[in-house]
SELUM-181269 format. One record per residue (C-alpha): residue number from 1; x, y, z. Coordinates in nm, 4 decimals, padded with zeros to 6 digits. Example, Ala and Ser with C-alpha at 12.3 -4.5 7.8 and 13.67 -1.06 7.14 Angstrom:
% residues 2
<pt votor="1" X="01.2300" Y="-00.4500" Z="00.7800"/>
<pt votor="2" X="01.3670" Y="-00.1060" Z="00.7140"/>
END
This chain:
% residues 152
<pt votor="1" X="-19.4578" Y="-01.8912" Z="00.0846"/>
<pt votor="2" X="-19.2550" Y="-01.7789" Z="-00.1633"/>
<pt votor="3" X="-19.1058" Y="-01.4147" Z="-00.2347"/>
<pt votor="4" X="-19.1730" Y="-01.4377" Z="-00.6087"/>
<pt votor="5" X="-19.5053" Y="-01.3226" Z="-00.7759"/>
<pt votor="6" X="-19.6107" Y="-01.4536" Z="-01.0811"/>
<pt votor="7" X="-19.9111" Y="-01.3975" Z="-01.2870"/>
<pt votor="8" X="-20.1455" Y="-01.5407" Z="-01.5558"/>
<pt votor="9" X="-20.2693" Y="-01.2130" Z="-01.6899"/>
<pt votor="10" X="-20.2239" Y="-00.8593" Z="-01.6821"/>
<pt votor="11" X="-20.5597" Y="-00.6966" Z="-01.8301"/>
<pt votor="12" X="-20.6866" Y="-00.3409" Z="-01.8569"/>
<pt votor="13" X="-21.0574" Y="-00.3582" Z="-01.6721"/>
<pt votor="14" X="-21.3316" Y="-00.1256" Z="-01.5730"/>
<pt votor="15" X="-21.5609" Y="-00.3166" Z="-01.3737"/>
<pt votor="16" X="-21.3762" Y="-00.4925" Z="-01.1056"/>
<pt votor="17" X="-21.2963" Y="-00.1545" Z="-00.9311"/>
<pt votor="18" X="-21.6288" Y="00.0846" Z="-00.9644"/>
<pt votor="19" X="-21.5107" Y="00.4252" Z="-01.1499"/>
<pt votor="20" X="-21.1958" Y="00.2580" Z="-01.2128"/>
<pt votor="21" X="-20.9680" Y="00.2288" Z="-01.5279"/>
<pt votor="22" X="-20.7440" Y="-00.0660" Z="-01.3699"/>
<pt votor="23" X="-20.4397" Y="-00.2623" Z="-01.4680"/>
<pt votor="24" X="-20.5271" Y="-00.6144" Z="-01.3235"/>
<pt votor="25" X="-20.2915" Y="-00.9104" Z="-01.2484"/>
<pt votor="26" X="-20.4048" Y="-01.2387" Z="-01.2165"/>
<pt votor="27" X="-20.2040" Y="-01.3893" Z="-00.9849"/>
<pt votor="28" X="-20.1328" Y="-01.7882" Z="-00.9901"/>
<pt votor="29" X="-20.0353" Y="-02.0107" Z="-00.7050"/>
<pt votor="30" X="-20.3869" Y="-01.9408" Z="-00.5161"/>
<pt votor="31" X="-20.3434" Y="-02.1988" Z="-00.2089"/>
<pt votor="32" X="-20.7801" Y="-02.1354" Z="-00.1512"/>
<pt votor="33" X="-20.9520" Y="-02.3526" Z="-00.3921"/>
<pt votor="34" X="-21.2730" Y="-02.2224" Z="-00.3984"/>
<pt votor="35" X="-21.4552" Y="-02.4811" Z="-00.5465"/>
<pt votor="36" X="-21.6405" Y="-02.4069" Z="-00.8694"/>
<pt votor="37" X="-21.3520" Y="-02.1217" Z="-00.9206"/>
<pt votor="38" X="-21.3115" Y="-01.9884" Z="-01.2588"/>
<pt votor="39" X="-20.9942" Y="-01.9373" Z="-01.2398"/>
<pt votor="40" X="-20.8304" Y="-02.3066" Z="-01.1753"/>
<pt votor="41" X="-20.5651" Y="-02.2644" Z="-01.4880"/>
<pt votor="42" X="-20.3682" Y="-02.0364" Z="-01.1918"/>
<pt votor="43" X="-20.3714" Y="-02.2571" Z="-00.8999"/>
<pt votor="44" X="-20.0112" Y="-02.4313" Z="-01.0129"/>
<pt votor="45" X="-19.7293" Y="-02.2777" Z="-00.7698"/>
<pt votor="46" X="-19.4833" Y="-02.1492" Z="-01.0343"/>
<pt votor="47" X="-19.6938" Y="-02.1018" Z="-01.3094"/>
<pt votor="48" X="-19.6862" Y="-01.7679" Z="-01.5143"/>
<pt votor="49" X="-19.4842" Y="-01.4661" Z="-01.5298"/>
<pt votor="50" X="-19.2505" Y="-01.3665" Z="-01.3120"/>
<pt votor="51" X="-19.3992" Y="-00.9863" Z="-01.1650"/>
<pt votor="52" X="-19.0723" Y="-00.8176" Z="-01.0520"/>
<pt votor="53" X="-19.0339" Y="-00.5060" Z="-00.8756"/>
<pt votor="54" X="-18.8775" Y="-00.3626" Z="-01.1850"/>
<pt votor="55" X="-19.0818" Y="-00.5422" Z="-01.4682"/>
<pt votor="56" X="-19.4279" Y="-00.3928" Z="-01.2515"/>
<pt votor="57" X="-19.2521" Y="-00.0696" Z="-01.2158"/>
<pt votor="58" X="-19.2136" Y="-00.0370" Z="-01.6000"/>
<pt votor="59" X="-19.5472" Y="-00.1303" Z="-01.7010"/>
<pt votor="60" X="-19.7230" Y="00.1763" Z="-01.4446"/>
<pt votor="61" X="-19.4701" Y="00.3884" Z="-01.6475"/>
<pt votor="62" X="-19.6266" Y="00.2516" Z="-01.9968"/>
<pt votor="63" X="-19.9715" Y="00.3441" Z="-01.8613"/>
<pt votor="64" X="-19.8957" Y="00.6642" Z="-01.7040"/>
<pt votor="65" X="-20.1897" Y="00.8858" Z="-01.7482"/>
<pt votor="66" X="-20.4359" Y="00.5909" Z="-01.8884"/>
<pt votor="67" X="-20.5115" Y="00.4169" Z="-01.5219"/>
<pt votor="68" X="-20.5859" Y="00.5237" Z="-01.1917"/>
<pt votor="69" X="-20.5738" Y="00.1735" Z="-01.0148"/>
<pt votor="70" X="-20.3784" Y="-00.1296" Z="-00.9571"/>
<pt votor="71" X="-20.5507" Y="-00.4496" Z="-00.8927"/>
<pt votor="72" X="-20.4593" Y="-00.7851" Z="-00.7662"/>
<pt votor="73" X="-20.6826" Y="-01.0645" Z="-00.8325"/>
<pt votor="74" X="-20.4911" Y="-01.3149" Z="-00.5426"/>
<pt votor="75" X="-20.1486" Y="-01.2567" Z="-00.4158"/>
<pt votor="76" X="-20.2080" Y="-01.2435" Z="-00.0925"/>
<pt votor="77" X="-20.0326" Y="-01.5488" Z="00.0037"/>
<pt votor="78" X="-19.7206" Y="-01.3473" Z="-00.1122"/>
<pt votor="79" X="-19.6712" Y="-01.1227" Z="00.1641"/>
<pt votor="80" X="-19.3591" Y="-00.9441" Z="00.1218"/>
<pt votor="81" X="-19.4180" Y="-00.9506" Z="-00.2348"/>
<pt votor="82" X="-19.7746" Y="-00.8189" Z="-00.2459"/>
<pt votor="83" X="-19.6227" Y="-00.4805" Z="-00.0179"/>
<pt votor="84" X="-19.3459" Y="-00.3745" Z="-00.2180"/>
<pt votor="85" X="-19.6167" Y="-00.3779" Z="-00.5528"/>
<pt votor="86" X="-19.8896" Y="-00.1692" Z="-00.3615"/>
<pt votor="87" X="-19.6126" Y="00.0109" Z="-00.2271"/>
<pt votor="88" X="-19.4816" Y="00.1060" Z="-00.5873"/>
<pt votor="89" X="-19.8200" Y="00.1656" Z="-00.6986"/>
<pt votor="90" X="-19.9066" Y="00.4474" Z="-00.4712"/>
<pt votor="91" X="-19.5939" Y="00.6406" Z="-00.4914"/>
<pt votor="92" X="-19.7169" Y="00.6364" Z="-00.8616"/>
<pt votor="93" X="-20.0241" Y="00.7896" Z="-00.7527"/>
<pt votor="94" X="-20.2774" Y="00.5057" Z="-00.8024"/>
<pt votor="95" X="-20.5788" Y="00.3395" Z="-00.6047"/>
<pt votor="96" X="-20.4885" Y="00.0095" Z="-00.5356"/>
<pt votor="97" X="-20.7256" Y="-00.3322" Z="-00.5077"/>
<pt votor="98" X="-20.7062" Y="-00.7130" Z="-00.3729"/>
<pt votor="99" X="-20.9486" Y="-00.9652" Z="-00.4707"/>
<pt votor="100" X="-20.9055" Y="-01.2521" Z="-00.2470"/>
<pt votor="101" X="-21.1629" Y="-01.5358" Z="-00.1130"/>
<pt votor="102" X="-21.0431" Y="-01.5140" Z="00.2575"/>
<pt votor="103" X="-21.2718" Y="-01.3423" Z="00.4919"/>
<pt votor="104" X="-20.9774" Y="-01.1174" Z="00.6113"/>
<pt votor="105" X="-20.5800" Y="-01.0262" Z="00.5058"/>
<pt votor="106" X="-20.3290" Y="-00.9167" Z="00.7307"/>
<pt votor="107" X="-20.3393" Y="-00.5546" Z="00.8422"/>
<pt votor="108" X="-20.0365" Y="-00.4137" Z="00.6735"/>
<pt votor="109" X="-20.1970" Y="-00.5339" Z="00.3289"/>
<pt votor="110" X="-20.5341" Y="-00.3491" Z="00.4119"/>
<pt votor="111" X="-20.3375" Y="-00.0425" Z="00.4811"/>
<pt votor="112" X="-20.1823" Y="-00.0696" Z="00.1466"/>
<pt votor="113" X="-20.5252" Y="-00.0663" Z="-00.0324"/>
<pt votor="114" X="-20.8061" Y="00.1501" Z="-00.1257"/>
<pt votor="115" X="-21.0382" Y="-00.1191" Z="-00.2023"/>
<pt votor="116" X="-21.1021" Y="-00.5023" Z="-00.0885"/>
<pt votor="117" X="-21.2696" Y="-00.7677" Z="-00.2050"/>
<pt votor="118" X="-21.3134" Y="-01.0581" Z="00.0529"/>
<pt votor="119" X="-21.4675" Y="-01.4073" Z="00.0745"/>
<pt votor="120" X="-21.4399" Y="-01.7305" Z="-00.1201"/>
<pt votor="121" X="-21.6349" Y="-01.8140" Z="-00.4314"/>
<pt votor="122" X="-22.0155" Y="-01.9794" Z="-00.2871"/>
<pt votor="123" X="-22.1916" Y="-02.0621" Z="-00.6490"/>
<pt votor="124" X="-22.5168" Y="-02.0621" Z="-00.4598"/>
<pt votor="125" X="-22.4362" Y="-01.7356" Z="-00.3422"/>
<pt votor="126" X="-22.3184" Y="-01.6043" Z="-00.6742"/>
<pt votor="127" X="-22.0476" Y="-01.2882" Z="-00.6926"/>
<pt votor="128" X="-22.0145" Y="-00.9586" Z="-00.6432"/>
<pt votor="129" X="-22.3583" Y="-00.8633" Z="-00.8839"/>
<pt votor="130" X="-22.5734" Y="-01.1009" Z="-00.6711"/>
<pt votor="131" X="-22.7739" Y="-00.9416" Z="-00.3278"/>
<pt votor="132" X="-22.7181" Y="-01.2818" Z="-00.1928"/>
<pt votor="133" X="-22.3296" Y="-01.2836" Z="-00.2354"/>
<pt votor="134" X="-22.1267" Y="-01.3791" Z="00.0935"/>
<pt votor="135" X="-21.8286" Y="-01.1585" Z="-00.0703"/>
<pt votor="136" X="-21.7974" Y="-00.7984" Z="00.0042"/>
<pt votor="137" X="-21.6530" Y="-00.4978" Z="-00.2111"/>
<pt votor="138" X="-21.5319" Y="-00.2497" Z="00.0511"/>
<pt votor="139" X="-21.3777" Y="00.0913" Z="00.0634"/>
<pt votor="140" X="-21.0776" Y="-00.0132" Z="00.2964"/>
<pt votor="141" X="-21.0467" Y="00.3658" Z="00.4313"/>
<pt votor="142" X="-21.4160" Y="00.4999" Z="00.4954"/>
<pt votor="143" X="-21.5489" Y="00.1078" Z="00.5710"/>
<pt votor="144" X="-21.8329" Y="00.1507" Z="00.2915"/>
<pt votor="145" X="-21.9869" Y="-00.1299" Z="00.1663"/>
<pt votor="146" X="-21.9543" Y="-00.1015" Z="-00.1970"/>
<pt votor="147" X="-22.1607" Y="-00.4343" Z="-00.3421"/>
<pt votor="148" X="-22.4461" Y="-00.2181" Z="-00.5010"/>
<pt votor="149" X="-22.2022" Y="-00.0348" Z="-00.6869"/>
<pt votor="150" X="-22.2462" Y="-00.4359" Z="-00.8757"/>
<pt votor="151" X="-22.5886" Y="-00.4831" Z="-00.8898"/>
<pt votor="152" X="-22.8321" Y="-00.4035" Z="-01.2064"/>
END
């Protein structure tokens, strides 16, 4: 896959990551396809904004002091790309997050983040606020299961 990320969105959000202020990329170029995905716009390979080393570097220096977490909705399928970001993000001192609909990513990526969201988009299911989900909202270091933290 390729080397560059690129990205649909970049969003300030609070409830993705639980008792989180988080700068969020959307990442396009998804290769899953979850069907009934909300998020289809992204799928095209090439699509968006370039997310450079530099240009991600420069935006955790704009929000110095106002976040505490970096989160990547997708990405995953960028490899090499994906580590240097969480890289950069934790020598700034922040949490970091994947949201992805495989059941697992590779193990250098989970050591890179605090927090993991796994499994693909089931409608019948619902997301992260429904008991039923199939996904799971984990703390990557103590294992917790963090789905209630979603619930009503």
């Amino acid at each position: 896959m390729s080397s560059v990320m690129r990205y649909s969105s970049e969003e300030i959000v609070w409830q993705e990551v639980p008792g989180e202020t988080s700068l969020a990329y959307t990442i396009t170029g998804c290769p899953v396809g979850c069907k009934g995905c909300h998020s289809v716009d992204t799928w095209p390979v090439g699509s968006g904004v370039e997310l450079s080393p530099g240009r991600f570097s420069q935006r955790l220096y704009d929000y110095q002091g106002l976040i505490t977490c970096v989160l990547f909705l997708g990405g995953e399928w960028h490899h090499e790309a994906l580590l240097t970001l969480l890289s950069i993000a934790r020598t700034h001192g922040l949490k970091t997050c994947l949201y992805t609909g495989l059941e697992r990513v590779p193990t250098e990526i989970e050591k890179q983040l605090d927090y993991l969201k796994t499994g693909p988009w089931v409608a019948r299911r619902g997301g992260l606020e429904s008991r039923s989900t199939n996904q799971r909202f984990m703390d990557v270091k103590s294992g917790e299961l963090l789905n209630v933290h979603f619930w009503d």
